[in-house]
C-alpha positions in Angstrom: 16.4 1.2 8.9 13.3 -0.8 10.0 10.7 0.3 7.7 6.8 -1.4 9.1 5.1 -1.8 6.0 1.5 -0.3 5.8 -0.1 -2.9 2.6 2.2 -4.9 0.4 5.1 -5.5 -2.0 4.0 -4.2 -5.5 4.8 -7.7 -7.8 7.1 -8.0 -10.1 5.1 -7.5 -13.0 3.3 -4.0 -11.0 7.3 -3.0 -10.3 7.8 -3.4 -13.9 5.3 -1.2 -14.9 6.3 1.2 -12.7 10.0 1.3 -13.4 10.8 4.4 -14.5 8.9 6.6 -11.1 10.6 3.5 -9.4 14.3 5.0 -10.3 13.0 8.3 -9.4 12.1 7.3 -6.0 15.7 5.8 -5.3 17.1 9.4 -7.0 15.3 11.0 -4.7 16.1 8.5 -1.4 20.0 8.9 -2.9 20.2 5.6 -4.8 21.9 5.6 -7.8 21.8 2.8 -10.6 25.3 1.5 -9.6 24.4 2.0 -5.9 21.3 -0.3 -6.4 22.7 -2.6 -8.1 26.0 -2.8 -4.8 23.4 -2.8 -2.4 21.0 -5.7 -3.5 24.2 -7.8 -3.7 25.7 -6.6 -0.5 22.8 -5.6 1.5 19.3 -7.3 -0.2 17.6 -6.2 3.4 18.0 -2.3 2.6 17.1 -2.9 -0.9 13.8 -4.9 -0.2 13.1 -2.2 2.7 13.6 0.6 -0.2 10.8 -1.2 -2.1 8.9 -1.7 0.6 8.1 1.9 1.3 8.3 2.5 -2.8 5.0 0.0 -2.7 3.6 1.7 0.3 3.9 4.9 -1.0 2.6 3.7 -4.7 -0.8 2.1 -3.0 -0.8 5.0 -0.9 -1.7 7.3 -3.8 -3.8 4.5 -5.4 -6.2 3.8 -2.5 -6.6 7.6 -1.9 -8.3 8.1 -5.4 -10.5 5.1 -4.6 -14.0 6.4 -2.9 -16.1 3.4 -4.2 -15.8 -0.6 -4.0 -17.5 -3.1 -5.7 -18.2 -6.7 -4.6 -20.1 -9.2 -7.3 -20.9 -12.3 -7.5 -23.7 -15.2 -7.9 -25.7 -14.5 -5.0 -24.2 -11.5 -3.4 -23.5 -7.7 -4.6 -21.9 -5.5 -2.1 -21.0 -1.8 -2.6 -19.4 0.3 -0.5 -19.1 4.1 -0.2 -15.8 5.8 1.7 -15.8 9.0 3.5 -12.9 9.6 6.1 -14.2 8.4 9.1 -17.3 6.6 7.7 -18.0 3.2 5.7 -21.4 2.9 3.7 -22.7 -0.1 2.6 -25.0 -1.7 0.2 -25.7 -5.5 0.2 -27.7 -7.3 -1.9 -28.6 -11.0 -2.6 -31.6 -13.1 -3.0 -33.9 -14.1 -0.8 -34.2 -17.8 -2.1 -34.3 -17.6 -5.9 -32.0 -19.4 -7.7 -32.4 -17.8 -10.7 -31.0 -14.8 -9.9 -27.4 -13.9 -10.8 -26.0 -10.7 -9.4 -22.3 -11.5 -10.9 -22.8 -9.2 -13.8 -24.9 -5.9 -15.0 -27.6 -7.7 -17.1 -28.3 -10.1 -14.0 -28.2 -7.1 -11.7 -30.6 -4.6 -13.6 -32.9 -7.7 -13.9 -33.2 -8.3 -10.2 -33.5 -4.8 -9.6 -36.7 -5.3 -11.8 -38.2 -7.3 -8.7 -37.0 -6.1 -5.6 -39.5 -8.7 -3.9 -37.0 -11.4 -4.7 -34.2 -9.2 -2.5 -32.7 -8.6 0.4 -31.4 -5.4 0.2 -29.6 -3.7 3.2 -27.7 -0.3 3.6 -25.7 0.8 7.1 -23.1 2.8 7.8 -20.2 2.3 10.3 -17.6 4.5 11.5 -14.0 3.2 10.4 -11.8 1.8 12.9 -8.5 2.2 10.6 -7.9 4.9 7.9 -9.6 5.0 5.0 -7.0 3.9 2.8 -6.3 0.8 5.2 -10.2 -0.6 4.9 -9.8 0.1 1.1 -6.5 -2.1 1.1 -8.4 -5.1 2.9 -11.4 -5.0 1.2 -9.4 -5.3 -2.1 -7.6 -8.3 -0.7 -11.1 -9.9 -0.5 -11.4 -9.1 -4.2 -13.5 -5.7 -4.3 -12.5 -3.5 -7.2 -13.2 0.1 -7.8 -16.5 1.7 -8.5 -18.2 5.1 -9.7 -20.2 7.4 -7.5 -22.6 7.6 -10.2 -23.1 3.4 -9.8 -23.3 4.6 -5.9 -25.8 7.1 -6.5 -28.0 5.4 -8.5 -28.1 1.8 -6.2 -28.2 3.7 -3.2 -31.6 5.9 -4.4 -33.1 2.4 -5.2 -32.1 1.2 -1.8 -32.9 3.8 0.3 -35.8 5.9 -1.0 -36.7 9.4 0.0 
């Protein structure tokens, strides 16, 4: 086998967690405890490849229930919105003041309060990967998962009718 991966090993402490669908997956692949246990001492390469496609498969299933990312900190907020073939984004930061923080809610709504003080931008781009690949990078660079709802509501102050 020469399995590519798609995204990344789960860690140890994700593998743990996910231990018991883990031994289902190598049920289902033909892997039995005893067999698993042979072939990381005779043949670690198959074994890692085995967990390779396990975490694949895994953040597969995660980044296709992801529609929403969220970027914050100090003087940036970034949100973006996923369709298939389309990225949406949100970007906000100050124009000069420093005392605007846009790292948590509280600072956020506040700013929001004088949109004067913000740059505010919204584009769309067409995706050059799949969906679930831009979701994989962008939560490399730290994004986490947002709600539609949050989406909604910053996009209608953004872009208004």
């Amino acid at each position: 086998m020469s399995y590519i991966m798609k995204y990344r090993i789960l860690s140890a402490e994700e593998l743990a967690a996910l231990e018991e669908e883990f031994k289902q997956f190598l049920i289902v692949h033909g892997v039995f405890g005893e067999e698993w246990k042979k072939m990381n001492e005779e043949n670690p390469d198959e074994a890692i490849e085995l967990v390779e496609i396990f975490s694949d498969t895994v953040l597969e299933k995660v980044y296709s229930g992801i529609s929403y990312l969220e970027y914050r900190s100090k003087e940036l907020f970034i949100l973006l919105a996923f369709s298939d073939d389309l990225i949406e984004q949100i970007r906000i930061q100050p124009k000069e003041s420093k005392d605007i923080d846009l790292s948590n809610w509280m600072g956020l709504t506040s700013a929001m309060g004088s949109l004067e003080k913000l740059d505010a931008f919204f584009g769309k781009k067409k995706l050059d990967t799949s969906k679930n690949e831009a979701i994989h990078v962008f939560v490399n660079q730290g994004f986490i998962p947002a709600e539609k709802s949050f989406w909604e509501q910053m996009k209608s102050f953004i872009t208004p009718n």
